[in-house]
Structures are given as structure tokens and as C-alpha cells.
Rosetta silent file (secondary structure, phi, psi, omega in degrees, C-alpha in Angstrom):
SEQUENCE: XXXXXXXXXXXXXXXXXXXXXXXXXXXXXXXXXXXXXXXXXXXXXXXXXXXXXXXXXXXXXXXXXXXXXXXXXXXXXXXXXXXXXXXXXXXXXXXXXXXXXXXXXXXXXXXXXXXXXXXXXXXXXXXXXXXXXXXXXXXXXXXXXXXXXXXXXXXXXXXXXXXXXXXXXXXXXXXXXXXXXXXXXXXXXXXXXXX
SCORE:     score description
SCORE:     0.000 S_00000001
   1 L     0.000  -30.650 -162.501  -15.330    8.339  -22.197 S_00000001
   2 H   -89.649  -22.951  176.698  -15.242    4.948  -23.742 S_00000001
   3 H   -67.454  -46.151 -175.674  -12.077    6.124  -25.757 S_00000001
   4 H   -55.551  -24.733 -177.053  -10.584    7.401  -22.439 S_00000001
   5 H   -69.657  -60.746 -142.265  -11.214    3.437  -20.913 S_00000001
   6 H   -86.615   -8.002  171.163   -9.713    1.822  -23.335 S_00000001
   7 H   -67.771  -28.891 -165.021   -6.450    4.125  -23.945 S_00000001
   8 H   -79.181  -66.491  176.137   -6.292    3.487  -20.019 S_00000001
   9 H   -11.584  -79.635 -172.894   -6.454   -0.151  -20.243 S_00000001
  10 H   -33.858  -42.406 -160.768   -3.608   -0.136  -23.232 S_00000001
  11 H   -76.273  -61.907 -152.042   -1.433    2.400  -20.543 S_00000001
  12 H   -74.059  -59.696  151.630   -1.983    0.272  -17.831 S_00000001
  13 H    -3.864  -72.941  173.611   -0.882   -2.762  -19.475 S_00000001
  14 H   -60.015  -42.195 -145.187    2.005   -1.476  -21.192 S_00000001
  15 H  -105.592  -34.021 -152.024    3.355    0.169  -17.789 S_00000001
  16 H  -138.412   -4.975  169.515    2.418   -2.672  -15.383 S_00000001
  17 L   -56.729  -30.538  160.233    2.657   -6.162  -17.156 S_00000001
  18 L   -62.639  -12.847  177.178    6.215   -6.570  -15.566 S_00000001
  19 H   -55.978  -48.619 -156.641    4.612   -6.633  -12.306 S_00000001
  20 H   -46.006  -16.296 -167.990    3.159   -9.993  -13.105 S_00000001
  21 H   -71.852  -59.525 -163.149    6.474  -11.364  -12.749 S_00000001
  22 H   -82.161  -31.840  171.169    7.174   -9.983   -9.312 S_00000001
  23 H   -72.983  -17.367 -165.876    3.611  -10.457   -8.080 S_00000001
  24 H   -62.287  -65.576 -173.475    4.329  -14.538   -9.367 S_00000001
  25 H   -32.376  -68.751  173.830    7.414  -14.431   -6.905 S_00000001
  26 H   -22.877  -78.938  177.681    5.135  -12.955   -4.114 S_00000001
  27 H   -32.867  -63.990 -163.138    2.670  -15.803   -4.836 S_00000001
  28 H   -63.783  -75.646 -155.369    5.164  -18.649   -5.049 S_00000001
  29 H   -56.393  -17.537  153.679    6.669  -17.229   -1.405 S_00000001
  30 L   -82.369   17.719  166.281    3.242  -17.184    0.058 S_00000001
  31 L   -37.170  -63.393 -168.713    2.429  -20.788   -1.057 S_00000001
  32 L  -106.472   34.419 -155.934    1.698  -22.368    1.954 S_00000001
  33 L  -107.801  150.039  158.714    0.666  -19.206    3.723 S_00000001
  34 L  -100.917  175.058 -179.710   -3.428  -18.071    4.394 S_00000001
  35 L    93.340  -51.618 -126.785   -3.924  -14.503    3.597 S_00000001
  36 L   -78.673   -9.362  168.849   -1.530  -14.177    0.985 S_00000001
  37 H   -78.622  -22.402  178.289   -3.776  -13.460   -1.724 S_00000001
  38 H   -66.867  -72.929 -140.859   -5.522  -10.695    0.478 S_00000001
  39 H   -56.069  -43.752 -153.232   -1.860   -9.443    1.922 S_00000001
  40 H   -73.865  -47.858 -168.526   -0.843   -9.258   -1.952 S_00000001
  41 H   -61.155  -52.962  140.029   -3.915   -7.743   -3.106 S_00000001
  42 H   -36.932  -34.668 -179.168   -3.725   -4.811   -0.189 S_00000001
  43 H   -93.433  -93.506 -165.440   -0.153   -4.311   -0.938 S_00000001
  44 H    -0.662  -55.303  177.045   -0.588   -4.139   -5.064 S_00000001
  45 H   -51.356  -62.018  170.108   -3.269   -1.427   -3.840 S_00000001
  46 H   -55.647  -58.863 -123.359   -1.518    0.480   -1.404 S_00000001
  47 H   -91.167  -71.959 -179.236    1.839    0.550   -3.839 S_00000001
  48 H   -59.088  -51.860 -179.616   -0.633    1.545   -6.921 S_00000001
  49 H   -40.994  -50.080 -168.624   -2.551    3.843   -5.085 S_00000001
  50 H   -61.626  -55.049 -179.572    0.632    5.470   -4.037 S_00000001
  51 H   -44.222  -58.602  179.909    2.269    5.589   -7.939 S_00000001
  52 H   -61.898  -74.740 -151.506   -1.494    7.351   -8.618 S_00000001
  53 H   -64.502  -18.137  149.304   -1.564    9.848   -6.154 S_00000001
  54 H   -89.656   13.745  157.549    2.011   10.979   -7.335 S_00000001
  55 H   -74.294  -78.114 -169.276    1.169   10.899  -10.727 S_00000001
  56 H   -48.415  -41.037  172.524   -1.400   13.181   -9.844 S_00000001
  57 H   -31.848  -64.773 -172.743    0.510   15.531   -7.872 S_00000001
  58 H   -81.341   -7.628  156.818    3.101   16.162   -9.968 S_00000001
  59 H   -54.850  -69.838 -149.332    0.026   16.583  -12.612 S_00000001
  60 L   -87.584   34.022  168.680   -1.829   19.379  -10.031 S_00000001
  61 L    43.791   46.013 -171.148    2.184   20.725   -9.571 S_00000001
  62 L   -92.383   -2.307  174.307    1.927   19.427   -6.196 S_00000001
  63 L   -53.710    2.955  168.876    5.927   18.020   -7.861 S_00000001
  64 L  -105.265   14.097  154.541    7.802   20.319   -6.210 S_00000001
  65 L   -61.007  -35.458  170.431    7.785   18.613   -3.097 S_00000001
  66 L  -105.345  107.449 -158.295    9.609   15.861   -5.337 S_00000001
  67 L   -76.041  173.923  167.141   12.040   17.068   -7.314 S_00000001
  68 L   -67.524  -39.514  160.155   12.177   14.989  -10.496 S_00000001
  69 L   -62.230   -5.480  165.466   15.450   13.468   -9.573 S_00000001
  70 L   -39.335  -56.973 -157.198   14.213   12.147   -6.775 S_00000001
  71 H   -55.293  -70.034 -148.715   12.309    8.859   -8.653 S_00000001
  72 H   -73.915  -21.725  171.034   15.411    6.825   -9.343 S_00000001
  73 H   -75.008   -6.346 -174.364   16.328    6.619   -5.583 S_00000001
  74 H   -84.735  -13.285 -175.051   13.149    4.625   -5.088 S_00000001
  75 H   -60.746   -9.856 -175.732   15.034    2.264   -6.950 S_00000001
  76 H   -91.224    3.758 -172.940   16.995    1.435   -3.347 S_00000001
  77 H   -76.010  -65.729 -136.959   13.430   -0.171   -1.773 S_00000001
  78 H   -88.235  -21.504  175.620   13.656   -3.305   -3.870 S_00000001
  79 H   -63.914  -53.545  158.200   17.463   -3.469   -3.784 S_00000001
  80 H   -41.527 -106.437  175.818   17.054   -3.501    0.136 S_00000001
  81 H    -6.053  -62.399 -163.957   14.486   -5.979    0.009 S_00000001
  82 H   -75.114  -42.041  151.830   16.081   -7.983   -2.057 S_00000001
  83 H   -36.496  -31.528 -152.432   19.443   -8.086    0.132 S_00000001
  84 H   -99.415  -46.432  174.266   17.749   -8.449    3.168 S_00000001
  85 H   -46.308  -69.881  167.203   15.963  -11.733    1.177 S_00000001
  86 H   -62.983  -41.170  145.518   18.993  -12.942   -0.203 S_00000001
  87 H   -42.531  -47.290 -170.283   20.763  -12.699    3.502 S_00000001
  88 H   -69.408  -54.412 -163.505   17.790  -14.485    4.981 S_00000001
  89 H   -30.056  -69.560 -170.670   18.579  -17.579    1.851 S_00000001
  90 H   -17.089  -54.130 -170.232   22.299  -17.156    3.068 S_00000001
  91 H   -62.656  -75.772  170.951   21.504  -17.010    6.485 S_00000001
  92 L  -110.905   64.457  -94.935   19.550  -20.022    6.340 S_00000001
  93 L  -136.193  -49.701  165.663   20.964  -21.645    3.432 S_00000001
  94 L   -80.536    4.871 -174.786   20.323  -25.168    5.726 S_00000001
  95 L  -104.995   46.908 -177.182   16.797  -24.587    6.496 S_00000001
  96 L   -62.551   24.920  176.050   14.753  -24.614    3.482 S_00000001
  97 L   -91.581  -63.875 -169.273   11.114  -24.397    4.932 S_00000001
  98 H   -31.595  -60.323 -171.212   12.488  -21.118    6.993 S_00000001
  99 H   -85.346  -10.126  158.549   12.895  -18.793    4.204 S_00000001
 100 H   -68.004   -6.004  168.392    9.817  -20.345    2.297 S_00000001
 101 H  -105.912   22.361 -169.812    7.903  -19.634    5.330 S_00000001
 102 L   -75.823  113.660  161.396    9.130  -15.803    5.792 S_00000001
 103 L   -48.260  147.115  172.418    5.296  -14.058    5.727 S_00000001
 104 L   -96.249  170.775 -106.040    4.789  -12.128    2.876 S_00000001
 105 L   170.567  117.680  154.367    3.848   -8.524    4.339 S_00000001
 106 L   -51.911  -74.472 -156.872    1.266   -5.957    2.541 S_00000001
 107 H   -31.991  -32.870 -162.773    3.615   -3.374    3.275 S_00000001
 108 H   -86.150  -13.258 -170.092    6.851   -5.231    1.390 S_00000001
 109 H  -105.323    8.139  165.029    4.456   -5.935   -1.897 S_00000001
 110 H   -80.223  -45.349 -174.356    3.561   -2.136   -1.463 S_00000001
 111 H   -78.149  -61.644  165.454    7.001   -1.077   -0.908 S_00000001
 112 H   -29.903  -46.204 -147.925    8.044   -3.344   -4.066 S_00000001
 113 H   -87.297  -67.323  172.968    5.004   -2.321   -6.137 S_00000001
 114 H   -58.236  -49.301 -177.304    5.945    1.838   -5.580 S_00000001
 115 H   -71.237  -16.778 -165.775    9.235    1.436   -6.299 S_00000001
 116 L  -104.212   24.257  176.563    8.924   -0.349   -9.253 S_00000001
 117 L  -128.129   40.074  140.686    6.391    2.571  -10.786 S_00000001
 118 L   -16.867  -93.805  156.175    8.909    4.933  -11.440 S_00000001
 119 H   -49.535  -31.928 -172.359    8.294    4.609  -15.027 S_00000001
 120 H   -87.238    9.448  167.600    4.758    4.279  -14.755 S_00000001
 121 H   -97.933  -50.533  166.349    4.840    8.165  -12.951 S_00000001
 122 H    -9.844  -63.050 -174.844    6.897    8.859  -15.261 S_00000001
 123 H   -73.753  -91.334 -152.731    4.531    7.374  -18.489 S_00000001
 124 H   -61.141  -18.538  161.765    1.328    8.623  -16.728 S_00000001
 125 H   -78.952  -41.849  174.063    1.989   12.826  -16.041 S_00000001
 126 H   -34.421  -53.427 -160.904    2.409   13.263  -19.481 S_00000001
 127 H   -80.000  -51.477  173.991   -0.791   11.616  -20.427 S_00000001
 128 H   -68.628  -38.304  163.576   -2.714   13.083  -17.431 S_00000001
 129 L   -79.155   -8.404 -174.495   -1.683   16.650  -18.559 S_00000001
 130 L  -121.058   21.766  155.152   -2.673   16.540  -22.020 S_00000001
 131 L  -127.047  164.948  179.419   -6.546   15.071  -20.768 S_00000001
 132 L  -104.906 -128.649 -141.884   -8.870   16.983  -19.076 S_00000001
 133 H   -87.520  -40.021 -171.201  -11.144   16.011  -15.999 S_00000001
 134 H   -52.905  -59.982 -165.125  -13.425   13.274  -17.182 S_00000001
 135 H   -72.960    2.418 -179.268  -10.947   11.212  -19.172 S_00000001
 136 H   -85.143  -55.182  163.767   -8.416   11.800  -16.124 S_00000001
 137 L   -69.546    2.780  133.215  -11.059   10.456  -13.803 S_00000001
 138 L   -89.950   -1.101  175.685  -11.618    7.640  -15.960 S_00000001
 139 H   -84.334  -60.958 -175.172   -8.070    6.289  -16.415 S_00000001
 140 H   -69.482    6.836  153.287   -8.149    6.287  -12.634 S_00000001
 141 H   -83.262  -40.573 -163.767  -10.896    4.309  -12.121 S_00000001
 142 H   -65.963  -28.464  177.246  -10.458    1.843  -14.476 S_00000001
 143 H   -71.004  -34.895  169.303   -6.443    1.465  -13.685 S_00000001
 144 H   -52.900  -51.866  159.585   -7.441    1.142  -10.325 S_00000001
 145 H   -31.711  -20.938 -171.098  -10.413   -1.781  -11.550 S_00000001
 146 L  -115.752   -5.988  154.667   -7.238   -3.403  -13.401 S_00000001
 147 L   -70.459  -23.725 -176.796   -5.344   -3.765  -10.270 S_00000001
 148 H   -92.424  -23.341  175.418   -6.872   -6.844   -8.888 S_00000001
 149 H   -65.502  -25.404  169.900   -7.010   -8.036  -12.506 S_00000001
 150 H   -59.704  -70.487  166.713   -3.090   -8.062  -12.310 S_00000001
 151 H    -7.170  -77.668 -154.442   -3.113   -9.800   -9.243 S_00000001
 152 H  -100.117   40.735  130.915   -4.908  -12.559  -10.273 S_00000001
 153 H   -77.115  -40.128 -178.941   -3.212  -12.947  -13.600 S_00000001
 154 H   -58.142  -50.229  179.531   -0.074  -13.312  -11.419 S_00000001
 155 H   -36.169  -51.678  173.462   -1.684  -15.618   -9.417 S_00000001
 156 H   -58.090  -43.481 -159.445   -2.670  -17.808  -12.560 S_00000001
 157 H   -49.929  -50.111 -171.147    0.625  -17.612  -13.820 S_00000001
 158 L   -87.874   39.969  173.133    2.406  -18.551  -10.424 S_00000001
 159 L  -128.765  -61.626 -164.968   -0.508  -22.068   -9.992 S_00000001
 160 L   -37.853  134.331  178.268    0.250  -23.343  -13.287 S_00000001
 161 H   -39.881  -88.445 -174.146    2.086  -26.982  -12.553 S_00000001
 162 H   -29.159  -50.431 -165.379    5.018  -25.916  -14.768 S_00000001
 163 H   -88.589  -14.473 -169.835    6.042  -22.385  -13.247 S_00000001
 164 H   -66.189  -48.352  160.858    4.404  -23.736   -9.918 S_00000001
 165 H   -51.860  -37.592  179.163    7.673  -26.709   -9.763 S_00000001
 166 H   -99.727   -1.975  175.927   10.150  -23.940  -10.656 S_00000001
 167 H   -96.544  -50.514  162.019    9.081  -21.352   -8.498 S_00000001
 168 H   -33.260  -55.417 -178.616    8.795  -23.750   -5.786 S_00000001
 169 H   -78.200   -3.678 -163.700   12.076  -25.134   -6.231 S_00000001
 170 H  -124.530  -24.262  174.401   13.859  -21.738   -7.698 S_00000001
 171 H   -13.578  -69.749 -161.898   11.479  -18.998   -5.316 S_00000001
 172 H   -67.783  -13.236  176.076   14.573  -18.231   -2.642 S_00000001
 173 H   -98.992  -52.311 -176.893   17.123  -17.638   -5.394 S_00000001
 174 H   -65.041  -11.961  179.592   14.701  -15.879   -7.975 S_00000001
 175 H   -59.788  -76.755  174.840   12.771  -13.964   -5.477 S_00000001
 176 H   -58.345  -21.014 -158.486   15.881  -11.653   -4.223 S_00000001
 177 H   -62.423  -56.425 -164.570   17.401  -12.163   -7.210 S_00000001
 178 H   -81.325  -34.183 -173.758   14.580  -10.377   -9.657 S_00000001
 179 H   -75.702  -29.185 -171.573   14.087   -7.807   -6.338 S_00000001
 180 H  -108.454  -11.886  158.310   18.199   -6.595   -6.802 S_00000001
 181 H   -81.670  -51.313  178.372   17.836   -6.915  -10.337 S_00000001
 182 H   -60.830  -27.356  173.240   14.393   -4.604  -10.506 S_00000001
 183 L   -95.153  -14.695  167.498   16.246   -1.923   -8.057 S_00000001
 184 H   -76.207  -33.021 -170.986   19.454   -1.600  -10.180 S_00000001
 185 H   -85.048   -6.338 -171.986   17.645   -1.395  -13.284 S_00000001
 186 H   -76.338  -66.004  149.754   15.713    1.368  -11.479 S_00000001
 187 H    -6.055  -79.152 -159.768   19.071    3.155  -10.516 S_00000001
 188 H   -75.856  -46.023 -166.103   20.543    2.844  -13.117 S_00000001
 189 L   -74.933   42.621 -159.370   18.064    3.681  -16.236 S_00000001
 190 L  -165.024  -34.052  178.032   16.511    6.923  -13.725 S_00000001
 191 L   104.437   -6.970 -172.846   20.622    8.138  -13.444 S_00000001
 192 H   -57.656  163.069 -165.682   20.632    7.458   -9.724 S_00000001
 193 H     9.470   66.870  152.047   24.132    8.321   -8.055 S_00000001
 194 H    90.593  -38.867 -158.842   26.012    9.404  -11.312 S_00000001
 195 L   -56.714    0.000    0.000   25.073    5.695  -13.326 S_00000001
């Protein structure tokens, strides 16, 4: 069992350390916000939860509801998002409290969070078919236990003074920016439409 934690740890790591990136952005746009560590923390959950319970599915061959080509189209949530972000800069391109005050939204770091764990369903039915029950029910507690640990690694990351001055001052361009970058590379590396 103790082999099964720490292989999960290593998985979860390897699969989900780019979040920290995306969760920073989150942070820095919820700066001056209350909630936003709950809102983030509820979305992270909801997102991951979701990545696990198709990961499992498509373990217990509940996958043919989802074909495999399917995955790479999730790659259009964050592309959305991040258009609809980069329109609001655009939009208000003279206001710069307005788009630093756009709430951040469980649902959008859920919707962000799912789309970007493609790879990690991807990564994690392999792995889940070749353990059996125990060490299956130990990856998913402990990757769930290692979700809030992401969080608040992002969290540190996006508080340090240095990244806190550029993501304050760089947030409204790097936010969409990294959201329309993260759904193209999903597209494209997954094969969506032909790529």
C-alpha cells in the first residue's frame, strides 16, 4: 500500500505540476477578491474529481460512452475561456481595475482544470488497469489529498513579491494568453480537427 502512495504521489506530480502555473493566474486574478482561495479550491476539486471519475470509467469500460477521440475537443474549454478573457482585456483595454475585478468562478477553474487533464486520463487508465483494487483505491485517495496541496503551492508561488509584481502587472495579458495557449496545445498534440 505504501508503494501504491508513493507511485501515486510521483503520477500526480508528473501529470499535474503544470497546473501550478494556471492555478498562479487564477490567484493573481482573484487578488483583491474574498473567496478566491475557496472558489479555486472547489473548482481544482470539481475539475479533478471530474478527470478521476473518467479515468475510472474508461478503466470499468464505462469508455464507450467517450470514444477516445473525443479528449482533444476538450481542448476548446480553455480556448473559449481564454477568448472570451482576452475580449473582456480588449473590450476594456481603458479600464484596468474592470478586468482585474472579473470574479473568478468555481465552475471556470473547473472547466479549465478538466480540460487541461486530457493527458492526465490519458497517463492514469493505463496505470489503473495494470493495479488491482487496493492500490487503485489508494492512488485515489491520496491524488485527491494532493489536490489542495497544488492549490496552495500555486498560491505560494502567485504571493511571492517577485511573481506577485508581474502577475499583477502582466495577469490580463498572461491569463488569456496561457488559457489559448493550453487549449491549442490540447488540440493540437490530442489530433483535434485533422492538426
Amino acid at each position: 500500500m505504501i508503494t501504491s502512495a508513493l507511485q501515486a504521489i510521483g503520477l500526480f506530480l508528473v501529470t499535474n505540476i503544470d497546473d501550478v502555473i494556471v492555478l498562479s493566474l487564477f490567484f493573481a486574478r482573484g487578488a483583491r477578491q474574498r473567496g478566491t482561495t475557496t472558489k479555486i479550491v472547489v473548482g481544482q476539486y470539481l475539475g479533478f474529481g471530474g478527470i478521476l471519475l473518467a479515468s475510472l470509467a474508461v478503466t470499468f469500460g464505462a469508455g464507450l460512452f467517450l470514444p477516445d477521440g473525443a479528449i482533444p475537443y476538450f481542448g476548446l474549454i480553455p480556448l473559449l475561456l481564454g477568448g472570451y478573457a482576452a475580449w473582456q482585456v480588449w473590450r476594456n483595454a481603458d479600464d484596468d481595475d474592470s478586468v482585474a475585478d472579473t470574479p473568478i468562478s468555481a465552475l471556470t477553474v473547473a472547466a479549465v482544470t478538466f480540460a487541461n487533464g486530457g493527458d492526465n486520463i490519458g497517463v492514469y487508465v493505463p496505470v489503473f488497469l495494470t493495479v488491482g483494487a487496493g492500490a487503485l483505491v489508494a492512488y485515489c485517495v491520496v491524488f485527491l489529498a494532493l489536490v489542495v496541496v497544488l492549490v496552495l503551492a500555486a498560491k505560494f508561488v502567485a504571493t511571492r513579491r517577485p511573481i506577485a509584481e508581474v502577475l499583477e502587472r502582466w495577469e490580463h495579458i498572461l491569463f488569456p494568453l496561457v488559457l489559448i495557449v493550453l487549449g491549442l496545445v490540447i488540440l493540437i498534440e490530442g489530433g483535434a480537427f485533422g492538426l
